[in-house]
Structures are given as structure tokens and as C-alpha cells.
N, CA, C and O atoms as a printed pandas DataFrame, in Angstrom:
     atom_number atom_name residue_name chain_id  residue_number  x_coord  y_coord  z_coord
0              1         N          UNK        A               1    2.538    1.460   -2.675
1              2        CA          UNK        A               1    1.794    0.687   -1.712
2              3         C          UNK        A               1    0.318    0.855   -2.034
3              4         O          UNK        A               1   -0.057    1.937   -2.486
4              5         N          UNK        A               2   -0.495   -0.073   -1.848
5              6        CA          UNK        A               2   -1.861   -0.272   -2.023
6              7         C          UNK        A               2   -2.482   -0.833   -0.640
7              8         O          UNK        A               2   -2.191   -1.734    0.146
8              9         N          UNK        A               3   -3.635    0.306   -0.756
9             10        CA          UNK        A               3   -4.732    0.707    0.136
10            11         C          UNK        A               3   -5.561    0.575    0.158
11            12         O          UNK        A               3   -6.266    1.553   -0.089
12            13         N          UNK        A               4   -6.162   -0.599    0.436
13            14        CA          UNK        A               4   -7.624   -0.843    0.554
14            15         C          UNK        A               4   -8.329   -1.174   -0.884
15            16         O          UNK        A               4   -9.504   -1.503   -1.046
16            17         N          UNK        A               5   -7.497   -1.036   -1.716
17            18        CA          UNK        A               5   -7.347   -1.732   -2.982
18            19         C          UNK        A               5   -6.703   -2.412   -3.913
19            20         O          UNK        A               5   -5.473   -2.420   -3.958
20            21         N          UNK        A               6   -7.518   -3.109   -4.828
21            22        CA          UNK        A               6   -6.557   -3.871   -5.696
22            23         C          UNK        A               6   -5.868   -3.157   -7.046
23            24         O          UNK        A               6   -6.448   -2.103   -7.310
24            25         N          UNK        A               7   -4.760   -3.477   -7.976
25            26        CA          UNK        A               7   -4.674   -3.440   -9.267
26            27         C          UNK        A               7   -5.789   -4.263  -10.483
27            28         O          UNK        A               7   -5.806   -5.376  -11.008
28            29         N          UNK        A               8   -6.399   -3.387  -10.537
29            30        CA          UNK        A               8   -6.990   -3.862  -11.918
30            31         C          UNK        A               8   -6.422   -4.115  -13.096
31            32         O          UNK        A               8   -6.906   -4.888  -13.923
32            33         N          UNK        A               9   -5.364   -3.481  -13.244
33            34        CA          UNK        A               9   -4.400   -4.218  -14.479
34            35         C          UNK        A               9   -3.357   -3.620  -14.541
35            36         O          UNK        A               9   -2.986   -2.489  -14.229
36            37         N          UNK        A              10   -2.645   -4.998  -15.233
37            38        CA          UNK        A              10   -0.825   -5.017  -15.205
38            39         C          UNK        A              10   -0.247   -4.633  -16.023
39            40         O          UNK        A              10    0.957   -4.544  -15.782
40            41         N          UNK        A              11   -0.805   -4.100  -17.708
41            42        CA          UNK        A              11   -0.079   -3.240  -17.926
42            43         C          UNK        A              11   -0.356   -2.116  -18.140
43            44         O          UNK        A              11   -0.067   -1.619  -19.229
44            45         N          UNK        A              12   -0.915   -1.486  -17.285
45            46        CA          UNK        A              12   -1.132   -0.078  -16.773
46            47         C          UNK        A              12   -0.516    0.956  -15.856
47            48         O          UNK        A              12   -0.222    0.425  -14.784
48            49         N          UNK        A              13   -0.167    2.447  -15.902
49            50        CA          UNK        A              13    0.504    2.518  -14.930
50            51         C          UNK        A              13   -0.597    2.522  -13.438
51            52         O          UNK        A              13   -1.783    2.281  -13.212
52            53         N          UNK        A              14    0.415    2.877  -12.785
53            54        CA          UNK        A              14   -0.256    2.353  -10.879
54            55         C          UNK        A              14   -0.975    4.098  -11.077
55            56         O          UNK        A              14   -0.262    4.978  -11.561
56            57         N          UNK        A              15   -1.810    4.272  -10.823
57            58        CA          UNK        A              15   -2.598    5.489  -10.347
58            59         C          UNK        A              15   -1.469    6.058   -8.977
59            60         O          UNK        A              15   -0.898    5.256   -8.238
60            61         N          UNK        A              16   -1.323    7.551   -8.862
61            62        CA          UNK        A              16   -0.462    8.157   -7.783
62            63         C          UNK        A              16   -2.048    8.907   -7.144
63            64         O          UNK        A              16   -2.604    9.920   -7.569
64            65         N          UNK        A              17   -2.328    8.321   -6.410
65            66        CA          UNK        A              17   -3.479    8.786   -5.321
66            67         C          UNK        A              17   -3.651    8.431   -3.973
67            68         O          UNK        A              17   -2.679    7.770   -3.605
68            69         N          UNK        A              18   -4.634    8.623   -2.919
69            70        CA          UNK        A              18   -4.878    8.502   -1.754
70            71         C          UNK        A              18   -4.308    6.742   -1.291
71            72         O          UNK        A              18   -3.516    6.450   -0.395
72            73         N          UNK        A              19   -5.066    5.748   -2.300
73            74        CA          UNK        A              19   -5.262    4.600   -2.385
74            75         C          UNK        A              19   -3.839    3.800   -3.012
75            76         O          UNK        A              19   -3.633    2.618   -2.740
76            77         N          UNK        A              20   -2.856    4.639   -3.919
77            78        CA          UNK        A              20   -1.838    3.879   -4.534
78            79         C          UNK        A              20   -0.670    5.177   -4.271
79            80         O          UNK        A              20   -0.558    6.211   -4.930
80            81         N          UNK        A              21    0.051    4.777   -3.201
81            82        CA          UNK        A              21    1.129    5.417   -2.623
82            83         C          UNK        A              21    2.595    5.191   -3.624
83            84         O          UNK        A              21    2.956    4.038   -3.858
84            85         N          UNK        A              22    3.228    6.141   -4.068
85            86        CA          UNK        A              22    4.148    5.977   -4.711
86            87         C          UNK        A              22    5.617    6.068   -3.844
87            88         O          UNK        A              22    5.823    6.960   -3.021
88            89         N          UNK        A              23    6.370    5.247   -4.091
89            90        CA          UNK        A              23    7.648    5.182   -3.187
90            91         C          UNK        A              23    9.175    5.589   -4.621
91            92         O          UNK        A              23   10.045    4.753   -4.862
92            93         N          UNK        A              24    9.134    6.588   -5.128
93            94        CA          UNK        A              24    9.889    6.310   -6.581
94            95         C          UNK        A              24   11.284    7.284   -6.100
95            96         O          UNK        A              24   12.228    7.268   -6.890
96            97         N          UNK        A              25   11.414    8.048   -4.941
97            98        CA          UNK        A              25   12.625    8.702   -4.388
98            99         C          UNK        A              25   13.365    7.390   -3.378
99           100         O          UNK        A              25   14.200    7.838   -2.593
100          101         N          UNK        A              26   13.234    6.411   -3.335
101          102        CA          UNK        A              26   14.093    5.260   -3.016
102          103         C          UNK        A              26   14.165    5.353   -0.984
103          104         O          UNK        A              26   15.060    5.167   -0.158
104          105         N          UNK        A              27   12.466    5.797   -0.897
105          106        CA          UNK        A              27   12.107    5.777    0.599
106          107         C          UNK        A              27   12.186    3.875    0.871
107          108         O          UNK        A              27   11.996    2.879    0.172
108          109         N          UNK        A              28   12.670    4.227    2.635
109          110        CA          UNK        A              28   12.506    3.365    3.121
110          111         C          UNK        A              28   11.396    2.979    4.156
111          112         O          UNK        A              28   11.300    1.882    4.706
112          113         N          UNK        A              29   10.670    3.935    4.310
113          114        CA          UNK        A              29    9.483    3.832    5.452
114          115         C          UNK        A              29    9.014    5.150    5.095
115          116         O          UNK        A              29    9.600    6.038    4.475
116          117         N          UNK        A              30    7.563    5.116    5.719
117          118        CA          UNK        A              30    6.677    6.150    5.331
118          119         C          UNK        A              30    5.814    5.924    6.550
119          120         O          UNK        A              30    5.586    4.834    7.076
120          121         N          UNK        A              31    5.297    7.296    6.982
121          122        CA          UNK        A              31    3.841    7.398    7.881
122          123         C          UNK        A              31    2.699    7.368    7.107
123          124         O          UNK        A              31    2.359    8.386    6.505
124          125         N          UNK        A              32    2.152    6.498    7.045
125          126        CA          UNK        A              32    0.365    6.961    6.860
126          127         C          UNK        A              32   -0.599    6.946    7.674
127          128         O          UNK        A              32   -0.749    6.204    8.645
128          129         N          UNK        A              33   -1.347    7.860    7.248
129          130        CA          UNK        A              33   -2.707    8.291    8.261
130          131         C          UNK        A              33   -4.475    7.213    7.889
131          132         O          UNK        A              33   -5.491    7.318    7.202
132          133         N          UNK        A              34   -3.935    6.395    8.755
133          134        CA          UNK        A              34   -5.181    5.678    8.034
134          135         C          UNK        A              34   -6.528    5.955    9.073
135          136         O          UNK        A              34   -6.318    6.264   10.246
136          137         N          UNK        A              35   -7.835    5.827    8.577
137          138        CA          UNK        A              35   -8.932    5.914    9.512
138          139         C          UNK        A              35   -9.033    4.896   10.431
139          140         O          UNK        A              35   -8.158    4.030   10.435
140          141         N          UNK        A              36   -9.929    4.850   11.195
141          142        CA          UNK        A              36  -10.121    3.915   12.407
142          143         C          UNK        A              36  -10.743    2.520   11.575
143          144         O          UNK        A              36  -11.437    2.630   10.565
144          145         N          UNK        A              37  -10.417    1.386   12.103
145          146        CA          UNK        A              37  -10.605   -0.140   11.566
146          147         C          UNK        A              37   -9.792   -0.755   10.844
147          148         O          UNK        A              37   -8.625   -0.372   10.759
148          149         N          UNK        A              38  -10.353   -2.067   10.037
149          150        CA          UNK        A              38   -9.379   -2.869    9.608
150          151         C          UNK        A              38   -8.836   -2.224    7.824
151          152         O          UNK        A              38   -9.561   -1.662    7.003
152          153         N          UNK        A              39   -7.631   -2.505    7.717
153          154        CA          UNK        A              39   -7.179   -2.073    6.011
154          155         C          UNK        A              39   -6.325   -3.029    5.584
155          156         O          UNK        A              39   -5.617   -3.763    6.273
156          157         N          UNK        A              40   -6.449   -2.973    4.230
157          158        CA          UNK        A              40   -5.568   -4.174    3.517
158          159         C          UNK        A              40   -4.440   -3.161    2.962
159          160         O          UNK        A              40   -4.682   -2.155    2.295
160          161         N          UNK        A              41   -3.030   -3.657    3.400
161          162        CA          UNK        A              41   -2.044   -3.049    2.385
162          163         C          UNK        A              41   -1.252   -4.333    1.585
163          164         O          UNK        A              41   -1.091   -5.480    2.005
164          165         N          UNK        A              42   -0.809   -3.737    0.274
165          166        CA          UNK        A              42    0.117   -4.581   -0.200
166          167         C          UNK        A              42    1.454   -3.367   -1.314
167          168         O          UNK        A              42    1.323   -2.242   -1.796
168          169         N          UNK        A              43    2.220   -4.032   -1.306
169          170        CA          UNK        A              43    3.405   -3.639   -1.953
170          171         C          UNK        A              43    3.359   -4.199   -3.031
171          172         O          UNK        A              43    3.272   -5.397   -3.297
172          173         N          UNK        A              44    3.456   -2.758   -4.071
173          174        CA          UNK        A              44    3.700   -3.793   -5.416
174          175         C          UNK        A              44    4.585   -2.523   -6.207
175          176         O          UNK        A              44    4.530   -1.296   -6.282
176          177         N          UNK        A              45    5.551   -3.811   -6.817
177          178        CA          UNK        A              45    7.051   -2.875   -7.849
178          179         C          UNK        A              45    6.643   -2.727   -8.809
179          180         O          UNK        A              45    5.817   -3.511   -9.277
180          181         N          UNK        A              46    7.058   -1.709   -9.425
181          182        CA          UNK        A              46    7.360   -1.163  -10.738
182          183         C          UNK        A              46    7.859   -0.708  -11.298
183          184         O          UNK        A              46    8.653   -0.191  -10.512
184          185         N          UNK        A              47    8.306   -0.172  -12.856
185          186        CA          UNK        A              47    9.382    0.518  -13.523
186          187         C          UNK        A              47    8.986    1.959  -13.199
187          188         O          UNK        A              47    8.212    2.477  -12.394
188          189         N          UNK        A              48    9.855    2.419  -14.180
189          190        CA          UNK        A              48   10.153    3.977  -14.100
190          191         C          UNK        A              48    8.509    4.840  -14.181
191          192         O          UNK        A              48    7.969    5.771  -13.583
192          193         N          UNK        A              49    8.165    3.908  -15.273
193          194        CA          UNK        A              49    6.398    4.469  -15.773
194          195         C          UNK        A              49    5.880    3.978  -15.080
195          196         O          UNK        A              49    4.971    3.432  -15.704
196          197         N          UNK        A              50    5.764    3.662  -13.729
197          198        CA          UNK        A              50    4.946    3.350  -13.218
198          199         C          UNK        A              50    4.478    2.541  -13.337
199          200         O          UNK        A              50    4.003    2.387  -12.212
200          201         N          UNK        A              51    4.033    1.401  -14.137
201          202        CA          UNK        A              51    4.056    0.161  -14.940
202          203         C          UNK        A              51    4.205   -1.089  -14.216
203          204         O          UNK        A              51    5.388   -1.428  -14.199
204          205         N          UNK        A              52    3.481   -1.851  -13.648
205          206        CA          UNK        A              52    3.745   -3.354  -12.757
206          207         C          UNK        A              52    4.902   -4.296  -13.407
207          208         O          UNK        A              52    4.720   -4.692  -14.558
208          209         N          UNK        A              53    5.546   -4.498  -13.030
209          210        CA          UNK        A              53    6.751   -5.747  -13.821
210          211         C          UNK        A              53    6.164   -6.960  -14.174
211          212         O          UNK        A              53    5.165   -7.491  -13.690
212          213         N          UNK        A              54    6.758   -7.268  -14.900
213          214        CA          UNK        A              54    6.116   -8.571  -15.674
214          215         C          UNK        A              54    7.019   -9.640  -15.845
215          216         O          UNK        A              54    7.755   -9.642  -16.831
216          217         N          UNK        A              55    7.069  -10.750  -14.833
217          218        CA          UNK        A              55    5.689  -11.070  -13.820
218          219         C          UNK        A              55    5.843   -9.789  -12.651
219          220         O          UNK        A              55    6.812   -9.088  -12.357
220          221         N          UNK        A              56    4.722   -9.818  -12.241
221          222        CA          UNK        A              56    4.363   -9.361  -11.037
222          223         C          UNK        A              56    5.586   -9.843   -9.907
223          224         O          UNK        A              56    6.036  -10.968   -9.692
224          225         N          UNK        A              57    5.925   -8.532   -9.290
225          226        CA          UNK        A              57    6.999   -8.107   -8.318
226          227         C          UNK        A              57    5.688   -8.043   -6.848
227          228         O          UNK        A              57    4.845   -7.420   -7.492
228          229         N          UNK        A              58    5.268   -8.168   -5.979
229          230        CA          UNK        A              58    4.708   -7.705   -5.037
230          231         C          UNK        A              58    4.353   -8.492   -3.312
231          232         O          UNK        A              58    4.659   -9.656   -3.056
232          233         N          UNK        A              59    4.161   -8.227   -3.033
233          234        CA          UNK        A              59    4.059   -8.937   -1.393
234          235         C          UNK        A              59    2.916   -9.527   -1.346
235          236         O          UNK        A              59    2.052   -9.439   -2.219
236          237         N          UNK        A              60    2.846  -10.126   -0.388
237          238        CA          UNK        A              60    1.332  -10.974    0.746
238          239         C          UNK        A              60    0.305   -9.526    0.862
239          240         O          UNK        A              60    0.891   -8.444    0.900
240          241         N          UNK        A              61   -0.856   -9.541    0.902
241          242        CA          UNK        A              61   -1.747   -8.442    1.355
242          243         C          UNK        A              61   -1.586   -8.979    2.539
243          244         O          UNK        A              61   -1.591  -10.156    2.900
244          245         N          UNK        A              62   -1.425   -7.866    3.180
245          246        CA          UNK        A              62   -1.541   -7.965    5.087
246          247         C          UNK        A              62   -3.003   -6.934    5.724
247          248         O          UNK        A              62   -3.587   -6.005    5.166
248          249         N          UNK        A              63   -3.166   -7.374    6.668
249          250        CA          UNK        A              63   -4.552   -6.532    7.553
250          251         C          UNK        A              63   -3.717   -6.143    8.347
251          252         O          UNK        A              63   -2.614   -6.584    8.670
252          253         N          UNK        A              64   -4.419   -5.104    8.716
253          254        CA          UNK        A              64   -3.938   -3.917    9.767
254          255         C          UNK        A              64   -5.082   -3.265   10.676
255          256         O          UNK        A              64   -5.845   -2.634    9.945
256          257         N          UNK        A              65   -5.436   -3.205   11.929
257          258        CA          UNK        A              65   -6.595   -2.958   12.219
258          259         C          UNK        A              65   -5.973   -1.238   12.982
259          260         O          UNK        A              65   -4.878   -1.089   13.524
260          261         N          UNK        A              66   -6.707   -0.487   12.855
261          262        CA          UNK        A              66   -6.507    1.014   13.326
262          263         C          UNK        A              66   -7.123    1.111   14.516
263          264         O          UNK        A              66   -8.292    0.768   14.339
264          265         N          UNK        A              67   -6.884    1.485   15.951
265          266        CA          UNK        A              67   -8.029    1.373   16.979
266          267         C          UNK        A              67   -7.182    3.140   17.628
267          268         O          UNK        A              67   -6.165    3.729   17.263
268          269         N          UNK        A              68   -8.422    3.511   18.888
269          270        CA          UNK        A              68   -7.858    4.717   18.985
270          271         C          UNK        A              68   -6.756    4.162   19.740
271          272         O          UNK        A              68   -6.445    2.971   19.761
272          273         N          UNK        A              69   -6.080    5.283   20.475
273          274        CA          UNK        A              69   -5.261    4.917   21.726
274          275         C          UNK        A              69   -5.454    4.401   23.162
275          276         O          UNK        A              69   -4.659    3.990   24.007
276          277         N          UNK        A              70   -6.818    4.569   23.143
277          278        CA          UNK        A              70   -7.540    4.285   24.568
278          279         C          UNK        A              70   -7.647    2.836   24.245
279          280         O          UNK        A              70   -7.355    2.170   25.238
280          281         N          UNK        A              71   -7.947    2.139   23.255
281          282        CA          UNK        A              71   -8.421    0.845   22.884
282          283         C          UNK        A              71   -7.120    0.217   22.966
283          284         O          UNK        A              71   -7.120   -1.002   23.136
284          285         N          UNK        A              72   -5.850    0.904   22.866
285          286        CA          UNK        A              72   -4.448   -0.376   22.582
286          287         C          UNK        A              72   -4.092   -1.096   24.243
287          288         O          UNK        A              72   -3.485   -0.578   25.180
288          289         N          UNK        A              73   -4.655   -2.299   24.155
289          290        CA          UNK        A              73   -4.045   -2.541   25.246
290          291         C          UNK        A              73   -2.441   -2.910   26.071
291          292         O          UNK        A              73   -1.469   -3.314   25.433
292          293         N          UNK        A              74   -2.431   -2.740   27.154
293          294        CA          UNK        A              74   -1.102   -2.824   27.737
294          295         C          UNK        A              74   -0.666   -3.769   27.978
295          296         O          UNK        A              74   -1.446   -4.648   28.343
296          297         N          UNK        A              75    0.825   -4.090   27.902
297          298        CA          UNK        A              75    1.155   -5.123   27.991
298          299         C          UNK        A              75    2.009   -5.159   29.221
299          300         O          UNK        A              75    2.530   -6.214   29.581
């Protein structure tokens, strides 16, 4: 999963850091701790090396806005 950033290139492997979340034990959901405001995530597949598929395997970038708990309003 990608965080607030993009892939700069496809045939490279995906960096395993803060920003490029690795899912390679065959998880189905994950918690992350993101800071307060808006973030871009997107999903993107790859082989064993880490490596983007060719073509490109990956989702829609979606926004996500972080607010505290006092800010979520009730419904």
C-alpha cells in the first residue's frame, strides 16, 4: 500500500518503508496509524521481488481525511 506517495518506477522493487507498506504474508486488513488530515492511499501488486507487474496491477488513489475524535460527528 502507498502513502502519501507515488511509484516512481515500474521496474523497480517497491521500497518496504513508512510510505510503501508491504502485504507479502497474504494479510487481509491492516491498522495504520496515520497523522491528523487528508492522505492519499493506493494499492499496488507485485511479484515475489517486490517488482510492480507489468502492466500495472493497482487501484483508484482514494483520500482519507484523519480528524481527532472530538471532530467525528454523530449521526
Amino acid at each position: 500500500m502507498l502513502i502519501d506517495t507515488e511509484l516512481t518506477s515500474l521496474d523497480q522493487p517497491i521500497p518496504n518503508d513508512p510510505k510503501h507498506l508491504h502485504f507479502g504474508a497474504g494479510q487481509t486488513e491492516a491498522a495504520v496509524t496515520l497523522p491528523l488530515g487528508k492522505h492519499k492511499l493506493q494499492l499496488f501488486l507485485a511479484d515475489f521481488r517486490h517488482i510492480p507487474h507489468d502492466p500495472p496491477v493497482m487501484s483508484e488513489v482514494i483520500t482519507v481525511t484523519v480528524v481527532k475524535d472530538s471532530e467525528v460527528k454523530k449521526q
